[in-house]
C-alpha positions in Angstrom: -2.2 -0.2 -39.0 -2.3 2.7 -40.5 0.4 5.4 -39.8 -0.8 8.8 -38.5 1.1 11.7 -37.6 1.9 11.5 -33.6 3.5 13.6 -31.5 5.9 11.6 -29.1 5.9 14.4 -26.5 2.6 13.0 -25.7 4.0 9.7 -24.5 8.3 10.0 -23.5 9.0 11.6 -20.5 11.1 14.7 -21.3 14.3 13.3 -20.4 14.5 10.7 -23.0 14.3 13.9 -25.9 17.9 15.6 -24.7 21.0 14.9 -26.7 23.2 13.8 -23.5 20.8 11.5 -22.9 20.3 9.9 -26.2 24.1 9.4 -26.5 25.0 8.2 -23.3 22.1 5.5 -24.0 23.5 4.5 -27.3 26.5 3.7 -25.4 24.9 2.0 -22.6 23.1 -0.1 -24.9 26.4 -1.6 -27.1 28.4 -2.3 -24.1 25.7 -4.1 -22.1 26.6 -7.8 -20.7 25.8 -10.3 -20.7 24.1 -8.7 -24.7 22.7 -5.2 -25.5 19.8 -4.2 -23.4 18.7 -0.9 -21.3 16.5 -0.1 -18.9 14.8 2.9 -19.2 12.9 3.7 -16.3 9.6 6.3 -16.0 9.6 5.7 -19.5 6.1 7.2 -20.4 4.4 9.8 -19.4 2.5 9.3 -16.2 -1.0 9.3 -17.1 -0.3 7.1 -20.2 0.9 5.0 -18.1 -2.0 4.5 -15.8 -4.3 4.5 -18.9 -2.3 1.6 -20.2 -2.6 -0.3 -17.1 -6.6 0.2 -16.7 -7.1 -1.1 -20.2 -4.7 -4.0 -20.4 -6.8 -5.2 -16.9 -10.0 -5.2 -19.6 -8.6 -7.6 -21.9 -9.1 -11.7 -21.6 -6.4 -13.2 -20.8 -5.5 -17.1 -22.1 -3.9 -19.6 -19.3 -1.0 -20.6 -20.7 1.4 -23.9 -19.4 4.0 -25.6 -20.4 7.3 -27.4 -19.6 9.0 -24.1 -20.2 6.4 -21.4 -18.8 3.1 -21.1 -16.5 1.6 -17.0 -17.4 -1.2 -15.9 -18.9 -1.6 -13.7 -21.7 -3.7 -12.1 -24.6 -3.7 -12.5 -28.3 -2.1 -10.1 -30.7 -3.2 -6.5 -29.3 -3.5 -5.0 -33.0 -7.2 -5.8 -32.9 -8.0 -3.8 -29.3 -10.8 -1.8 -29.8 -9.8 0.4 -26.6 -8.1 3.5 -27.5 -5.2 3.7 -24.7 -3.7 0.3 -26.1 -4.3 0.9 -29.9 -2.1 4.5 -29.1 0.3 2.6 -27.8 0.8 0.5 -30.7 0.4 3.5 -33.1 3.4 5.4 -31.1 5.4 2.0 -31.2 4.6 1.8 -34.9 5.4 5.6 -35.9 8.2 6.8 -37.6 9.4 9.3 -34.6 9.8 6.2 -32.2 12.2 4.2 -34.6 14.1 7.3 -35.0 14.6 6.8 -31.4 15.1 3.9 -31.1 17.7 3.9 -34.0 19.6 6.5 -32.1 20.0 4.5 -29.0 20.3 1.4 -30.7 21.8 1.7 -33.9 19.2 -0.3 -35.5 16.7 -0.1 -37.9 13.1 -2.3 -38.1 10.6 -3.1 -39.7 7.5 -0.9 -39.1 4.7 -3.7 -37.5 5.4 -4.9 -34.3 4.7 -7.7 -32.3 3.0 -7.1 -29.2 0.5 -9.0 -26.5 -0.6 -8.0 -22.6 1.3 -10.7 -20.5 -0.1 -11.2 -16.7 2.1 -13.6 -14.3 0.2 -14.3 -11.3 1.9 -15.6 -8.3 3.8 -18.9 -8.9 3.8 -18.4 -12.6 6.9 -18.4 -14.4 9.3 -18.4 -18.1 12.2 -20.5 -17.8 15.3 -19.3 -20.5 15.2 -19.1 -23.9 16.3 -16.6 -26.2 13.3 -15.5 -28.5 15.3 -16.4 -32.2 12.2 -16.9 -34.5 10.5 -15.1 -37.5 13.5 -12.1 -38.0 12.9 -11.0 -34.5 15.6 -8.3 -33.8 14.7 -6.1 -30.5 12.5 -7.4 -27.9 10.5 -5.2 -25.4 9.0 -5.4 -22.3 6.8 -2.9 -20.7 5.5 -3.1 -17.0 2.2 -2.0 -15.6 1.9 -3.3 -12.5 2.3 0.0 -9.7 4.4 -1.2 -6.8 6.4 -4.8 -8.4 9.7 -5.0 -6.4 12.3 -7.4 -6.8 10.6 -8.9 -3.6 7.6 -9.8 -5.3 9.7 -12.0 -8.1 9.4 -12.1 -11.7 12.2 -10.3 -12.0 13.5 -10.5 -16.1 16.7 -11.9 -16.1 19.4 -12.0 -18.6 21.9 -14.9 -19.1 25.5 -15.5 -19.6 26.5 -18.3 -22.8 29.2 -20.4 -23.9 28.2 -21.7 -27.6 25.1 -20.9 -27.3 24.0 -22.6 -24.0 22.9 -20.3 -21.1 25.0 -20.8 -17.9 24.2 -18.3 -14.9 22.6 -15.2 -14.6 24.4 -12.1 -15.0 21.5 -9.5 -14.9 18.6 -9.5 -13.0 15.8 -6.7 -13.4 12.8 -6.0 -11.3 9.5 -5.2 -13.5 9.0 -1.7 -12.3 5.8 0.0 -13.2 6.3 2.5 -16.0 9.9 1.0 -17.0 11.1 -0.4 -20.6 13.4 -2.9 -20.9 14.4 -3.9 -24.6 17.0 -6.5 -25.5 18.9 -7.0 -29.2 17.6 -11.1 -30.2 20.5 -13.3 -30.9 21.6 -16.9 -30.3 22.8 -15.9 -27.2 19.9 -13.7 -25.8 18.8 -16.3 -23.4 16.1 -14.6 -20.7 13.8 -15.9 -18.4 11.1 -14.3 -16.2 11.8 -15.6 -12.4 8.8 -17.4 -10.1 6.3 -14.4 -8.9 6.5 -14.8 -5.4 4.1 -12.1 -4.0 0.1 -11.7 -4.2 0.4 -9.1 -7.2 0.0 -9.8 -10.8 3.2 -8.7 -13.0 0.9 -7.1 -16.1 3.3 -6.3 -19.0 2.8 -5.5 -22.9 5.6 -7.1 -24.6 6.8 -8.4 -28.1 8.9 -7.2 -30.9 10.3 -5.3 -33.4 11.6 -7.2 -36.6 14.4 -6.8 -38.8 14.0 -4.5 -41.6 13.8 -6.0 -45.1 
């Protein structure tokens, strides 16, 4: 895609452009356990947010089960016609968001991302695994679904390791409409999304960033 000139005020809330802020993230972020992550919370602004949701509900979703997971989800979102979802890829994509990022992350990517609408109905599931393929180096996950509590399951949650192998989960987040949670990729990023246990669907766009070359 293309880059445009974009104006990130249009999509952050205000809070994420102050200085204190930005800093006390970066340090959130590095000291993170059981890896880096953070949870930033009413993350867009409001009425993107809803605009996301009502077009991620347009796309087709693909069942998709496994061993390892029961969800369903879309193909790569680069090809959305719809503009709410292809705005949302351009301001993931731009220039002005991996200056963000690189401030409260320390790192730098490549400019294409990988990202796909995800919908967990109830019973559906991702058991752990840590997402170490194809120079993946920050994952993301963005909820849309108004309402999703820890009670309703499908909570993201983040393992401890020893050498490698997952062993008990040390961080447990609810997917909270409006709320980003992104994760450095390593050996030892091991996450899993728990069973839904309610009657709503957890709708999400997630994917990646990749290492810069």
């Amino acid at each position: 895609m293309a880059q445009k000139s974009l104006d990130i005020n249009q999509w952050l809330q205000q809070k994420y452009f102050e200085k204190e802020t930005l800093i006390r993230l970066f340090h959130i972020f590095s000291a993170q356990q059981p890896f880096p992550h953070l949870v930033l919370q009413h993350f867009l602004q409001h009425n993107q947010a809803e605009l996301l949701r009502d077009a991620l509900l347009q796309k087709t979703f693909t069942t998709k089960e496994s061993d390892l997971f029961s969800l369903h989800q879309t193909g790569d979102l680069h090809g959305s016609k719809n503009h709410a979802i292809l705005g949302f890829i351009q301001f993931f994509e731009s220039p002005a968001f991996h200056a963000f990022l690189n401030k409260i992350t320390g790192m730098t990517f490549a400019s294409r991302i990988d990202v796909s609408g995800s919908a967990y109905a109830p019973t559906n599931y991702l058991l752990a695994h840590n997402d170490l393929v194809e120079k993946r180096a920050l994952a993301f996950n963005y909820y849309l679904t108004p309402n999703f509590t820890e009670n309703d399951g499908g909570e993201l949650q983040l393992f401890s390791t020893h050498n490698q192998i997952p062993q008990h989960i040390a961080q447990s987040y609810p997917a909270a409409f409006n709320t980003l949670i992104i994760f450095a990729v390593s050996a030892d990023s091991f996450h899993q999304v728990a069973e839904v246990v309610g009657y709503k669907e957890r709708l999400a766009l997630s994917g990646w960033f990749h290492e810069k070359n």
